[in-house]
ROBA-721739 format. One line per 4 residues: their letters; for each residue x, y, z of N, C-alpha, C, O. Coordinates in steps of 0.001 Angstrom, whole numbers, plus 500000, padded with zeros to 6 digits. Example, Ala and Ser with C-alpha at 12.3 -4.5 7.8 and 13.67 -1.06 7.14 Angstrom:
BEGIN
AS> 513190 494310 507800 512300 495500 507800 513200 496700 507800 514236 496681 508465; 512850 497750 507080 513670 498940 507140 512900 500030 507870 513409 501138 508039;
! end
This chain:
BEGIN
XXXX> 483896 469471 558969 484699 469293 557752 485013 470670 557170 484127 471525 557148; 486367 470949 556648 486792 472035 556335 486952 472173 554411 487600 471589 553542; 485672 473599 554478 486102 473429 552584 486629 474723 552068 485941 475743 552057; 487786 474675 551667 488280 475491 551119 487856 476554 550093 487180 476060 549191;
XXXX> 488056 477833 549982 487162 478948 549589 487528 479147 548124 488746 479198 547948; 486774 479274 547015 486619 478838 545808 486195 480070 545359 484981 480271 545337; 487145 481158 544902 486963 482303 543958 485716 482419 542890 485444 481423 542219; 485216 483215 542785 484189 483256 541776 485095 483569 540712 486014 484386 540755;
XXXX> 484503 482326 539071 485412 483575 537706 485027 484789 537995 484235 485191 538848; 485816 485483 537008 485816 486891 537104 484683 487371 535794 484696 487031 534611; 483893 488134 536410 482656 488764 535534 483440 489712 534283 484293 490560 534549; 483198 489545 533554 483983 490773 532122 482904 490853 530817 482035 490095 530386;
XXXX> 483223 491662 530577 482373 492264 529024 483682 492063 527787 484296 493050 527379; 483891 491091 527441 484846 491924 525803 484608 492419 524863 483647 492022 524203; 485335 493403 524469 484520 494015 523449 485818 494661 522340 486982 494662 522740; 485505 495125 521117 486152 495581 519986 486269 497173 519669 485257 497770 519303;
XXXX> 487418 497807 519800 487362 499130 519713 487996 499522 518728 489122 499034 518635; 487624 500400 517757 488248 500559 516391 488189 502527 516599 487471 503106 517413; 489159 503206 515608 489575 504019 515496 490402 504486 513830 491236 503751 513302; 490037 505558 513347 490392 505630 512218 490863 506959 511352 489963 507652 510878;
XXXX> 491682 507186 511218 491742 508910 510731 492139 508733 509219 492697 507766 508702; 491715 509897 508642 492030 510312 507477 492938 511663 507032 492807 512852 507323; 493857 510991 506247 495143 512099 506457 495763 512170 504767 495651 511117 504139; 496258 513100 504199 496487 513728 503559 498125 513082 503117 499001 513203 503973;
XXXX> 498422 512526 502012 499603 511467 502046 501009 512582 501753 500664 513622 501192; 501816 512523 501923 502889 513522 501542 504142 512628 500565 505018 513242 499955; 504050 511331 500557 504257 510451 499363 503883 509453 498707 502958 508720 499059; 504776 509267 497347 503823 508355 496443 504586 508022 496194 505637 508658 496123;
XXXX> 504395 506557 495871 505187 505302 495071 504411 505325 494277 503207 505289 494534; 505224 505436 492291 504815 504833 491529 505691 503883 490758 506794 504417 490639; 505665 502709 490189 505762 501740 489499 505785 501739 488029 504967 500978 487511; 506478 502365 487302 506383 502498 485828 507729 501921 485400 508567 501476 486184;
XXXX> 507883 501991 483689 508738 501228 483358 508551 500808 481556 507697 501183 480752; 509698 499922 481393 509410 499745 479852 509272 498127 479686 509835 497215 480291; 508412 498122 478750 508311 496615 477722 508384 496687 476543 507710 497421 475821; 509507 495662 476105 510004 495414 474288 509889 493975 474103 510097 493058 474897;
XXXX> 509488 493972 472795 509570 492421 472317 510327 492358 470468 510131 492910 469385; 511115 491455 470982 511777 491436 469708 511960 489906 469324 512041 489111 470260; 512026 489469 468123 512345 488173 467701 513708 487933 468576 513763 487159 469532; 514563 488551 468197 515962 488531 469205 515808 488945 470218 515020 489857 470469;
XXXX> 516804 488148 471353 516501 488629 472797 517140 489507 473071 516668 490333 473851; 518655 489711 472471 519743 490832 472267 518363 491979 471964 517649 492467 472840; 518278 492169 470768 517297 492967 470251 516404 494429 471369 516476 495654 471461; 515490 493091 472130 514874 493503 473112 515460 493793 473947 515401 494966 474316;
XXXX> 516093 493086 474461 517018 493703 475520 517950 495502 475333 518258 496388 476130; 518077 495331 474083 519013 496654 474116 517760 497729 473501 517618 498853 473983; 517103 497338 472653 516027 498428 472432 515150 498742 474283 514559 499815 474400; 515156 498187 474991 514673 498149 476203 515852 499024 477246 515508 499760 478170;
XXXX> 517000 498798 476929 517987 499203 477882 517995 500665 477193 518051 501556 478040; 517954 501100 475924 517693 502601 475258 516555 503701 475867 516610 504897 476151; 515461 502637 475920 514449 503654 476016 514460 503739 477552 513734 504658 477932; 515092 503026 478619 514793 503041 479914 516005 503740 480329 515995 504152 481490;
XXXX> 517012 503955 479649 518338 505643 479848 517319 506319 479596 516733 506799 480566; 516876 506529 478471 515810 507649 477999 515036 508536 479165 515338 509619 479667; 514126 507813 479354 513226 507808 480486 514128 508402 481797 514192 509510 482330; 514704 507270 482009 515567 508300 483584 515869 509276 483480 515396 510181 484167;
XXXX> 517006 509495 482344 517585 510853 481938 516330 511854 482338 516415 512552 483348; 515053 511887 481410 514365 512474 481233 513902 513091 482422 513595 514283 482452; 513810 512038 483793 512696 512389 484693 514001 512869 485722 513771 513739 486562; 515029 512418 485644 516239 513680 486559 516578 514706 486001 517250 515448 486718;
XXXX> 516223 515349 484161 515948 516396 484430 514998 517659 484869 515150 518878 484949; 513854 516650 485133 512698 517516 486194 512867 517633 487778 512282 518204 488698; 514073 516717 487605 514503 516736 489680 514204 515389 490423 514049 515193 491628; 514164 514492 489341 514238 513372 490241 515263 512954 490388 516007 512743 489430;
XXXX> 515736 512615 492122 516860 512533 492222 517088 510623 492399 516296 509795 492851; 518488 510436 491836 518853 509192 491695 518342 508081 493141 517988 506905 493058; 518437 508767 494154 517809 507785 495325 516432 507543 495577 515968 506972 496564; 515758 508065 494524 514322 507908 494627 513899 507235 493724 512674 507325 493632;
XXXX> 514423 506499 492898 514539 506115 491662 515146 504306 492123 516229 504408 492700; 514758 503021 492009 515490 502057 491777 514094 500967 491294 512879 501162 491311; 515007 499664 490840 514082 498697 489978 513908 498076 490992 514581 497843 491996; 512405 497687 490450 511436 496960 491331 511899 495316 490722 512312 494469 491514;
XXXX> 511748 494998 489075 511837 494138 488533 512554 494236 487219 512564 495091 486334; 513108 493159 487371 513495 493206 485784 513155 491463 485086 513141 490533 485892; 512895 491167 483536 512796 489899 483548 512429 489836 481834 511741 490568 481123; 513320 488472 481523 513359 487966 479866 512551 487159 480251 512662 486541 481310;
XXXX> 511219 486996 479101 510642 486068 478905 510507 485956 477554 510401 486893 476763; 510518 484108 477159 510468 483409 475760 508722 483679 475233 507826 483410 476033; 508413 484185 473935 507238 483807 473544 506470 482858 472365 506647 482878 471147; 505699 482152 473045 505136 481268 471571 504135 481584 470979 503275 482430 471222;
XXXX> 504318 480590 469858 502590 480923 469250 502137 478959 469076 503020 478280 469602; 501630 478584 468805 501152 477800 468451 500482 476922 467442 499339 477118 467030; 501415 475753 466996 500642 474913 465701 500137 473452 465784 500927 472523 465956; 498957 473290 465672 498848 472149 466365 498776 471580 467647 498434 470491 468110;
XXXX> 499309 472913 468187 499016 472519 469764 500713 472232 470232 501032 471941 471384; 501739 472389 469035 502967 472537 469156 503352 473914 469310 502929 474842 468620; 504601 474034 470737 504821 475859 470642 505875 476014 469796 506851 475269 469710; 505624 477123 469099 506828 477237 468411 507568 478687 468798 506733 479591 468842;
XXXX> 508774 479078 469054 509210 479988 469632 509033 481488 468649 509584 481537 467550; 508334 482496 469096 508284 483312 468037 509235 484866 468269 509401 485824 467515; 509699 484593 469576 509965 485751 470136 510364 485712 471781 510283 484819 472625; 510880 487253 471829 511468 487587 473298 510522 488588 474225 509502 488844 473586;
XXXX> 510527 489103 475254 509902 490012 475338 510458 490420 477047 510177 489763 478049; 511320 491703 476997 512073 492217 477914 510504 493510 479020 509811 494478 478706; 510666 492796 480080 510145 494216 481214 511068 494358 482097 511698 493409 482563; 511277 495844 482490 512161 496484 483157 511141 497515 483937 510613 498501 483422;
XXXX> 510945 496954 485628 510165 498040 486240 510875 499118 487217 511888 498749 487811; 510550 500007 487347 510901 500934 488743 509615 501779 489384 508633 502406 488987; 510242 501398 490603 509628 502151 491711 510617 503753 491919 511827 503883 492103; 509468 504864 491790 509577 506124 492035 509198 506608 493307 507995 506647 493562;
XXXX> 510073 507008 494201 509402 507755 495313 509285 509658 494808 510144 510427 494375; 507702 509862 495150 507587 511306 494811 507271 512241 496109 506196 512238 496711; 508168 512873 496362 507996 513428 497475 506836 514706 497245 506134 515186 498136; 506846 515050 495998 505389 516330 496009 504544 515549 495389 504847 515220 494243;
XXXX> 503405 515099 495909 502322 514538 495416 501574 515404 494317 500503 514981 493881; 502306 517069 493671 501545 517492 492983 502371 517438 491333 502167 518110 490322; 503018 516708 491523 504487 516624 490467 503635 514928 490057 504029 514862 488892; 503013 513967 490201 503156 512963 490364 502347 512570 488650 502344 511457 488124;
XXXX> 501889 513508 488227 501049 513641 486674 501934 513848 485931 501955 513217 484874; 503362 515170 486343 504290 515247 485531 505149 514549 485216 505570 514625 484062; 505753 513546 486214 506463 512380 486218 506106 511166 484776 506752 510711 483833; 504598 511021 485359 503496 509675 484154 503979 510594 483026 504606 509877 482246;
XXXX> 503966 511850 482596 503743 512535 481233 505359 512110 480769 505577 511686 479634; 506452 512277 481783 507489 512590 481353 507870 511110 480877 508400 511005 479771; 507694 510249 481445 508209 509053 481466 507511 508498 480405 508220 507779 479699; 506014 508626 479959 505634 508032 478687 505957 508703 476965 505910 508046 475925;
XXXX> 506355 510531 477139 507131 510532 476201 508528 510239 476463 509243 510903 475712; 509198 509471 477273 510310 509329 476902 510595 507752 476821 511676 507193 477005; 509127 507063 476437 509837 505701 476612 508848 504851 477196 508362 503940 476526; 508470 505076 478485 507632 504042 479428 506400 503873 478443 505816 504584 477624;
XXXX> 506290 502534 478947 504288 502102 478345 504246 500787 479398 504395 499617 479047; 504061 501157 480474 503632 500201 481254 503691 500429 482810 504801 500294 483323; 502488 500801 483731 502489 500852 485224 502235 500025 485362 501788 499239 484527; 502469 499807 486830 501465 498669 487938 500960 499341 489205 499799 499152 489570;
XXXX> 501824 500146 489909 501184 500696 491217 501440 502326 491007 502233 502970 490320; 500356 502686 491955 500116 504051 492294 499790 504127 494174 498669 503979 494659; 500977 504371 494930 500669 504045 496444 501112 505526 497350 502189 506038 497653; 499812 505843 497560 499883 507581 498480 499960 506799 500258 499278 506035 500942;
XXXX> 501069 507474 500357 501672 506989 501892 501893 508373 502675 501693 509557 502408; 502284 507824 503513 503081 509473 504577 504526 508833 505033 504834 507646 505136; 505157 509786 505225 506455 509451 505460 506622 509056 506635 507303 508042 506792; 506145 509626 507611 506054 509336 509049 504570 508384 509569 503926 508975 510436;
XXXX> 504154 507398 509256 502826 507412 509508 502581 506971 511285 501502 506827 511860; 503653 506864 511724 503626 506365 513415 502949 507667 514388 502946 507461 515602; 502622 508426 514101 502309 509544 515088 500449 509348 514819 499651 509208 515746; 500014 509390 513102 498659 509128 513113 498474 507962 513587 497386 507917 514160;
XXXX> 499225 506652 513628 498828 505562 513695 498128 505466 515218 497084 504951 515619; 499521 506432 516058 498880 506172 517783 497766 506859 518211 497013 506537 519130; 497687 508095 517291 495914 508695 517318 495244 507870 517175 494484 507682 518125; 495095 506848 515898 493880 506350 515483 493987 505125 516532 492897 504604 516769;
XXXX> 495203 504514 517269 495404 503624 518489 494497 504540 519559 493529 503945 520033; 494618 505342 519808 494309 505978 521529 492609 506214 520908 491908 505948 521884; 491467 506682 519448 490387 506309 519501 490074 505039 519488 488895 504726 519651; 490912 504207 519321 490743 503010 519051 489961 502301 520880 489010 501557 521118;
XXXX> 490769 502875 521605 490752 502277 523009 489655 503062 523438 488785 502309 523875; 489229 504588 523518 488123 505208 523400 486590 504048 522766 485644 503508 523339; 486987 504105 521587 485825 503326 521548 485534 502291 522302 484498 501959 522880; 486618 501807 522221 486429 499975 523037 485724 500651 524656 484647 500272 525117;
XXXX> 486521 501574 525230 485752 502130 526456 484282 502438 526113 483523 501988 526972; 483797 502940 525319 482799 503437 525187 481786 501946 525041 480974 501582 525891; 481955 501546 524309 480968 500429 524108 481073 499505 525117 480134 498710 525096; 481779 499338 525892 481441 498231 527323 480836 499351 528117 479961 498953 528885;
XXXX> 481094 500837 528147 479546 501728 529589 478624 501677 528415 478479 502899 528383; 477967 501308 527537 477161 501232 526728 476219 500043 527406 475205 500174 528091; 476940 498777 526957 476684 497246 527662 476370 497471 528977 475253 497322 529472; 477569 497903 529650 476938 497938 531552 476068 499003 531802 475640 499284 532922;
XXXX> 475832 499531 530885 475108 500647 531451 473082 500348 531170 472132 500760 531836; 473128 499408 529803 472025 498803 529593 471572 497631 530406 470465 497438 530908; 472941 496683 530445 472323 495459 531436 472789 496251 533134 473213 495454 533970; 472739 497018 533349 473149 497632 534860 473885 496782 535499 473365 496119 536398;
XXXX> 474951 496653 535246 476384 496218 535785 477482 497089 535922 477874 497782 534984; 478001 497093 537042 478666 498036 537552 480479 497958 537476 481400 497559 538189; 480307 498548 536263 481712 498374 535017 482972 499333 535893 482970 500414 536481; 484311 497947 535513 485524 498925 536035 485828 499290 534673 485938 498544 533700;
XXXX> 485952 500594 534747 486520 501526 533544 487835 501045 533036 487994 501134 531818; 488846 500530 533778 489845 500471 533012 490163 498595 532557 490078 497781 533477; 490424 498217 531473 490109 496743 531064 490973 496120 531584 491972 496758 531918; 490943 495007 531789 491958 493527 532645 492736 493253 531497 493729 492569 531743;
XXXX> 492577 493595 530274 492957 492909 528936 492921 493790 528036 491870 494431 528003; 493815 494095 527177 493598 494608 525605 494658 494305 524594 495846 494625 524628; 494182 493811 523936 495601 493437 522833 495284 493943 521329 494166 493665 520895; 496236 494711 520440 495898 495468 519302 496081 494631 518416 496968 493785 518528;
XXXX> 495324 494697 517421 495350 493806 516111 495883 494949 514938 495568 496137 514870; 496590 494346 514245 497064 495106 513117 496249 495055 511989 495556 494062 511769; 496264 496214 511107 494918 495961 509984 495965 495269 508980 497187 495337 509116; 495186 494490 507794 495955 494470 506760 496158 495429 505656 495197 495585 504903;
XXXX> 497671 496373 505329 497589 496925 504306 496564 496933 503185 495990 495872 502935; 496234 498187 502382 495180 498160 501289 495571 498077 500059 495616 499184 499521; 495901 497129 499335 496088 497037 497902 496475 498637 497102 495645 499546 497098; 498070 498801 496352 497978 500328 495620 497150 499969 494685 496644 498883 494403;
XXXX> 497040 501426 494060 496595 500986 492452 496916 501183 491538 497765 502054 491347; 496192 500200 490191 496575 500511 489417 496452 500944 488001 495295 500854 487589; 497303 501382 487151 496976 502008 486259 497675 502241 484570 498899 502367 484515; 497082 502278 483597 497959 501740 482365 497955 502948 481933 497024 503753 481937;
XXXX> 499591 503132 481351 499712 504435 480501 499643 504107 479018 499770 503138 478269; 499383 505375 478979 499336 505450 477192 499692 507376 476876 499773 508450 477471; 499798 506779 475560 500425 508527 475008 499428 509852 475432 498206 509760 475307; 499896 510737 475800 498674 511814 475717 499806 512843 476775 501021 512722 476927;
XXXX> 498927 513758 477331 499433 514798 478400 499022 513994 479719 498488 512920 479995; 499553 515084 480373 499814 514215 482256 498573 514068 482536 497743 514976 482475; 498248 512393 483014 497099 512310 483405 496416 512927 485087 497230 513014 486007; 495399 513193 485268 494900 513953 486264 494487 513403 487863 493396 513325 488427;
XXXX> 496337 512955 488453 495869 511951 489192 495042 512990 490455 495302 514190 490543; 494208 512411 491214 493334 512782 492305 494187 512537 493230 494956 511672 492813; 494492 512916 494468 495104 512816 495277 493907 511815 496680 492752 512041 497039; 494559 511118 496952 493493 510053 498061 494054 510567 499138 494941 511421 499124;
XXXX> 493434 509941 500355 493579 510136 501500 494611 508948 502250 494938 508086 501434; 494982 508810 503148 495597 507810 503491 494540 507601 504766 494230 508408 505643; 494230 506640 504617 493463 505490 505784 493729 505239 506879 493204 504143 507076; 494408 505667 508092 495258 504930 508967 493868 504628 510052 493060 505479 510425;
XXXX> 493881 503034 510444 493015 502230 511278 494036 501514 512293 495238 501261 512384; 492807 501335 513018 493650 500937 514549 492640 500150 515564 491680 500580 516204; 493053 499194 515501 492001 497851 516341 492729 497220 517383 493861 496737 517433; 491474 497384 518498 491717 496619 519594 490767 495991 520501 489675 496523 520700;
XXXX> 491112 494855 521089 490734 493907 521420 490734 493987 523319 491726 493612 523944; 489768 494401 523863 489474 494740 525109 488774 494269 525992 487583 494430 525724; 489065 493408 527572 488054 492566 528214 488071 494004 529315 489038 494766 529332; 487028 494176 530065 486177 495005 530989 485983 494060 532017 485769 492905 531649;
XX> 486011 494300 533226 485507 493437 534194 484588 494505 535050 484699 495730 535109; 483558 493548 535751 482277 494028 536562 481865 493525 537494 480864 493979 538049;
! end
């Protein structure tokens, strides 16, 4: 009787290789802007549309140029108060946001100073990026695969299995972005932002066979 020859599965180690550099951001998004509230919505609205010329004016005459400059949000909202548990309308209340791209991360204190005497009282983000980030990204990709190599001759090298170096499998996982931050202005001189690092991580997903 004839039996046909039946492959062994294939022996493999999988394993997780991560990689990570820290790099020095060369831009920043910030998020500032104005809020008014007026019984009238006209009111707010145009006391809001005043101080937010203000403000621009202000920060293109330090050199910010108009393409670095556009609104993130704009938005009327109704406000109540309450009698009885009845709302009663007491008011308007206008926000108008923009996103700033700052190309010198050392200007980015003078900007907050300029924009809150001329108007702004209200951030939301502070986000240190790089302009190019694809060149660190494939560094922190190529330790990424380093490690993953490293830790399967780790494995075969403890359980003595006789590891092919290069993997049958690897597929990269993307990290999830890190939350900017954020931060509330108020009157004073330019606050003393710290400059962060930018994070760039790089994960991958690697089978080894033996």
């Amino acid at each position: 009787m004839y039996f046909p020859h039946t492959a062994s599965p294939a022996k493999t180690i999988a394993v997780t290789g991560q990689g990570t550099l820290r790099v020095k951001p060369d831009t920043v998004i910030i998020t500032i802007g104005i809020r008014t509230e007026h019984t009238s919505a006209l009111e707010a609205l145009t006391e809001n549309a005043t101080r937010a010329n203000a403000m621009l004016q202000a920060l293109k005459a330090i050199g910010v140029a108009n393409e670095d400059i556009e609104t993130s949000s704009f938005s009327i909202y109704p406000k109540y108060t309450y009698t009885n548990q009845t709302p009663i309308l007491a008011g308007y209340e206008v926000e108008h946001m923009f996103d700033m791209t700052v190309k010198d991360v050392q200007k980015v204190g003078m900007m907050y100073e300029t924009a809150v005497t001329n108007g702004a009282n209200i951030a939301r983000q502070l986000q240190f990026k790089l302009a190019n980030e694809q060149p660190h990204y494939q560094q922190a990709l190529t330790l990424a695969v380093k490690n993953a190599q490293e830790k399967a001759r780790v494995l075969a090298r403890t359980l003595q299995l006789p590891l092919y170096d290069v993997p049958i499998e690897i597929k990269e996982s993307h990290p999830s972005p890190l939350p900017p931050r954020t931060m509330v202005l108020a009157d004073g001189a330019a606050p003393p932002i710290q400059t962060q690092e930018v994070v760039i991580s790089a994960t991958v997903h690697a089978i080894f066979s033996y």
